[in-house]
N, C-alpha and C positions, 0 to 999 in steps of 0.2 A: 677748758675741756667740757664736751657735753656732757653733761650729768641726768637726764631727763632719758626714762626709758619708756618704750612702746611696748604696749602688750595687745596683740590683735587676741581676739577673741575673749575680750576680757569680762565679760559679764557670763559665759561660760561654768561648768562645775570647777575647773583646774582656773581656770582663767581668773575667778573672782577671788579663786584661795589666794590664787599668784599675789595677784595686785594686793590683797591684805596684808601678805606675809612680807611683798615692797614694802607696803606702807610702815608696817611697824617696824621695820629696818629704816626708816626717814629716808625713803628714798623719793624723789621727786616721779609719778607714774602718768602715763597721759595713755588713756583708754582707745582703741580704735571700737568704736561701735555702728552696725549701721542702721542707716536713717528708719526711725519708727518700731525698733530691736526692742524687746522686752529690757531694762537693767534695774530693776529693784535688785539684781545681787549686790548691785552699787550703791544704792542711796547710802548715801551720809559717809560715804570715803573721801578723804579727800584729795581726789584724784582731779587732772584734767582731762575731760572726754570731748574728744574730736570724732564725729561725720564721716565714715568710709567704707569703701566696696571693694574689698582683694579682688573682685571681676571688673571693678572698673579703675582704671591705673591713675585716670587722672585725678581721683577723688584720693589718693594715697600720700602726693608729694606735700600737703599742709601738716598729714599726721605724723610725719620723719623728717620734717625742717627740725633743726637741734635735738637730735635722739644720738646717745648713745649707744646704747644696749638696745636688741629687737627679741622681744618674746613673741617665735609664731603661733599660737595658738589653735588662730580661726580653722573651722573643718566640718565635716558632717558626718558622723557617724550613722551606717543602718546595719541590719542584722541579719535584712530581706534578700532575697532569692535576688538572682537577676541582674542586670546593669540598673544603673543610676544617675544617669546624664548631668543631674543638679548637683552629685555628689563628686561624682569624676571632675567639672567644671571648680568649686568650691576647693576641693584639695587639693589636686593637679595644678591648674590654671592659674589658682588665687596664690598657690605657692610660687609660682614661677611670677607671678607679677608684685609681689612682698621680695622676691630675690633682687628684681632690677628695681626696688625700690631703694631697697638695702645699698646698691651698687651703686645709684646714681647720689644717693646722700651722701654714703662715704661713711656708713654706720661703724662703729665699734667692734659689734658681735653679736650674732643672732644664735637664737637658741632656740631650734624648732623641735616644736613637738610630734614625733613619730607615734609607732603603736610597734608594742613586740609583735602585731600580727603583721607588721609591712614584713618581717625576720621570717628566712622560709623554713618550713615547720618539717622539725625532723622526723624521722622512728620514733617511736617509741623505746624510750630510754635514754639517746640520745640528749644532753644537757641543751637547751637554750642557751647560748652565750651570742657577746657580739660581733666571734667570728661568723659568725651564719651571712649569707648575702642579704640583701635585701631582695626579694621575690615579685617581681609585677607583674610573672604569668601564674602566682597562686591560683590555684582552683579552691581553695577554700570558699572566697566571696572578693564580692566587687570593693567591699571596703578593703581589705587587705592587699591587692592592687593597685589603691590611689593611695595610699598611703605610701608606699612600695616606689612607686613611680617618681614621687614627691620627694621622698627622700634619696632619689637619684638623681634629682633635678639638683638639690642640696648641696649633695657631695661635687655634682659638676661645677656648680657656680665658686665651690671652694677651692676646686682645682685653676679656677679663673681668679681667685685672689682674697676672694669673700672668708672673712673670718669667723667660722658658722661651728656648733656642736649639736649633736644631736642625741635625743632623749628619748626614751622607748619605756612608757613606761607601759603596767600589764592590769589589770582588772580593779580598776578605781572604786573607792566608797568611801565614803566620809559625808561629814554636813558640808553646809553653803551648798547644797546639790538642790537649788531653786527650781531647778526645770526639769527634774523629778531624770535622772538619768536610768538607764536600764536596771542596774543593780539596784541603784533608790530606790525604784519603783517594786523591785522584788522586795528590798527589806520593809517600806512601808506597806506592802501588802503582808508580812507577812506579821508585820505586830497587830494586826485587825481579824486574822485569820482564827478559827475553832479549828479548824483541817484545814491543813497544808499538804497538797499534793507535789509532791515532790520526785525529780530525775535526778536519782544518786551521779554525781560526779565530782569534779576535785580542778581546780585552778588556782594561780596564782594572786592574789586579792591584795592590793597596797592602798594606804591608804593616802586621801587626795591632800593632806598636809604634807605629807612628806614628796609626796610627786613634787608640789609647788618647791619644798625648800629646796628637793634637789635639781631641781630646774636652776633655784639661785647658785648652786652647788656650780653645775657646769658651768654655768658662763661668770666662774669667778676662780675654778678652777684645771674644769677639762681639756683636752687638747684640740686644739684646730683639726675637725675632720673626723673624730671620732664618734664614736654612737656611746652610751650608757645606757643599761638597762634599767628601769627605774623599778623597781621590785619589792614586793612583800611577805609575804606566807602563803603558801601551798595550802590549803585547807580546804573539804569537803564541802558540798551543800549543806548535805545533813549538821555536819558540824556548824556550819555559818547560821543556819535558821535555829540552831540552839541556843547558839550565842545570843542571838535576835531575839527571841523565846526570852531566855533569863535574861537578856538586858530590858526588856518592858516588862514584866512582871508578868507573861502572859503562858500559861498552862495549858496550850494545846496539843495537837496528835495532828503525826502525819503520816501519806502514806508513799510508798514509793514507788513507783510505777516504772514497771519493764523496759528494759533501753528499748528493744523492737519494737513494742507498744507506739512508745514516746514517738521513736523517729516515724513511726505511719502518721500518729496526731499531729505531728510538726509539719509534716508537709501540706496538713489539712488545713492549718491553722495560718497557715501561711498563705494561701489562698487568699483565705478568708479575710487576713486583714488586708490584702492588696486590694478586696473588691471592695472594701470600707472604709478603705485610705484611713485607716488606725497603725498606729507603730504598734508591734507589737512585741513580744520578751520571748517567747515560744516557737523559736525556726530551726529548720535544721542547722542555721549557721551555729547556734547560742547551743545546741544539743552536740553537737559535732569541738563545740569549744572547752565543753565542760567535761569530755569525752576520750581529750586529743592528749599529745604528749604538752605536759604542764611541767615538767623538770626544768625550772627555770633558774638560772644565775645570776645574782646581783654582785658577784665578788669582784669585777671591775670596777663598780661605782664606788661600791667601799674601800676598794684598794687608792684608787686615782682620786675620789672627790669627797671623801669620807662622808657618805650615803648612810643614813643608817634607822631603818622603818622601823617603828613603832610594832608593837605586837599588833595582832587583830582583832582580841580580845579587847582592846582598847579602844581602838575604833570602833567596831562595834557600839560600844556602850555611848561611846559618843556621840555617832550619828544615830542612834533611835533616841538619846535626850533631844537631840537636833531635831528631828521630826518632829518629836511629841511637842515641842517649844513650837515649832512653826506651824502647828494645828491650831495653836491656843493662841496664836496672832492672827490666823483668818477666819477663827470663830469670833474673835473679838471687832475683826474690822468690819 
């Protein structure tokens, strides 16, 4: 029996946790990475990493000779206004070319990772669950359409025979976040901050260790074809940069700026980083997310694959020791 599993995207924020949380389960991991890809989240695991392109099919079939299990991981997240041609190509594409990967190896079981924003976004009040369809003519953002789209691609290849679960999970943070991910990048700004200007709103926050174990959750115990919400606590900004605040020992003031306000600045700011090819944290996508109905449901995953997140207050503390440790490694190298 194959016992050697694939994790595409795996030097990733979720990707690197994944393969950690493989690891110290002794499980045999072999990385899809591509050629000249940042992976310091890798060094000194001891993984095998193979050379591949989800956009180029032929570089795929050396990474899934004797695979098991397929973690899809690979993907591009943006936040930006607009289409995305390299992002639509990377999630769409790259998924549908890891499916006839999966197909033609004769894999085990794949575990692809969705976003609750592929899930289409009800009223306000209305519960998140994984009744909702998946949405690929969202108007929210072009992300939430590839994602959307992918996961339709998913469930067809399953309808074709493919032994596939899928994973949704909702506003990531945690450490191993090497490449500094959207929220990272707000909580390490905001342990450096005197004032903190802040757009009061409230989402769903889990954190990225438990994503990872419930990833191993599903594809060890969820059902062929079904989606899981991967979920954590409902929590304010305000509330979160507090937690952030008392988890670094850091006594600042902040202020909170007008939703109207925000959404005029947001569309400014968005410009601005399109003309300076910057990612940015400040769009109407990110204002409209922390804005939107957030009444999210994890009670499938806990019912079916006993799911079970960590407080936030926890992670929190976690990932700002995480930062502050990975400051005092690149002031020392």
């Amino acid at each position: 029996m194959n016992d050697v599993i694939l994790v595409t995207g795996a030097a990733g924020h979720v990707g690197n946790t994944l393969v950690r949380e493989l690891v110290s389960q002794g499980k045999k991991v072999r990385a899809l990475v591509l050629p000249g890809e940042d992976i310091k989240s890798l060094n000194g695991l001891p993984i095998e990493m193979v050379q591949g392109d989800v956009l180029k099919p032929e570089t795929l079939p050396p990474a899934f000779a004797g695979v098991g299990d397929v973690y899809h991981l690979a993907g591009i997240i943006s936040i930006m206004p607009g289409p995305n041609e390299r992002m639509r190509q990377v999630n769409v594409t790259g998924t549908r070319n890891v499916l006839a990967a999966c197909q033609q190896a004769g894999i085990r079981r794949l575990v692809y990772t969705s976003s609750i924003h592929a899930l289409g976004r009800p009223r306000l009040g209305v519960v998140i669950d994984e009744s909702l369809p998946f949405d690929p003519y969202c108007e929210a953002g072009e992300y939430d359409r590839t994602k959307a789209e992918a996961t339709l691609a998913v469930l067809t290849a399953v309808q074709q025979g493919l032994d596939a679960v899928i994973v949704c999970p909702t506003g990531i943070i945690g450490p191993y976040d090497y490449r500094a991910s959207e929220t990272g990048q707000l909580i390490k700004g905001w342990m450096g901050e005197r004032l903190s200007l802040l757009v009061d709103g409230i989402f769903n926050f889990v954190d990225v260790r438990d994503v990872a174990r419930g990833h191993i959750l599903a594809c060890e115990k969820g059902r062929t074809g079904e989606a899981y919400i991967l979920g954590g606590e409902r929590v304010s900004l305000t509330t979160l940069w507090a937690l952030v605040r008392d988890a670094a020992g850091i006594y600042s003031q902040t202020v909170i700026i007008p939703l109207r306000l925000a959404r005029a600045a947001a569309r400014g700011a968005a410009m601005w980083y399109r003309l300076s090819r910057t990612n940015g944290r400040f769009t109407p996508y990110s204002l409209e997310t922390v804005n939107d109905n957030s009444e999210i449901s994890t009670t499938k995953a806990r019912r079916e694959l006993g799911y079970s997140p960590r407080p936030i207050s926890e992670t929190i503390r976690d990932t700002v020791r995480w930062w502050q440790e990975r400051r005092r490694v690149l002031r020392q190298a």
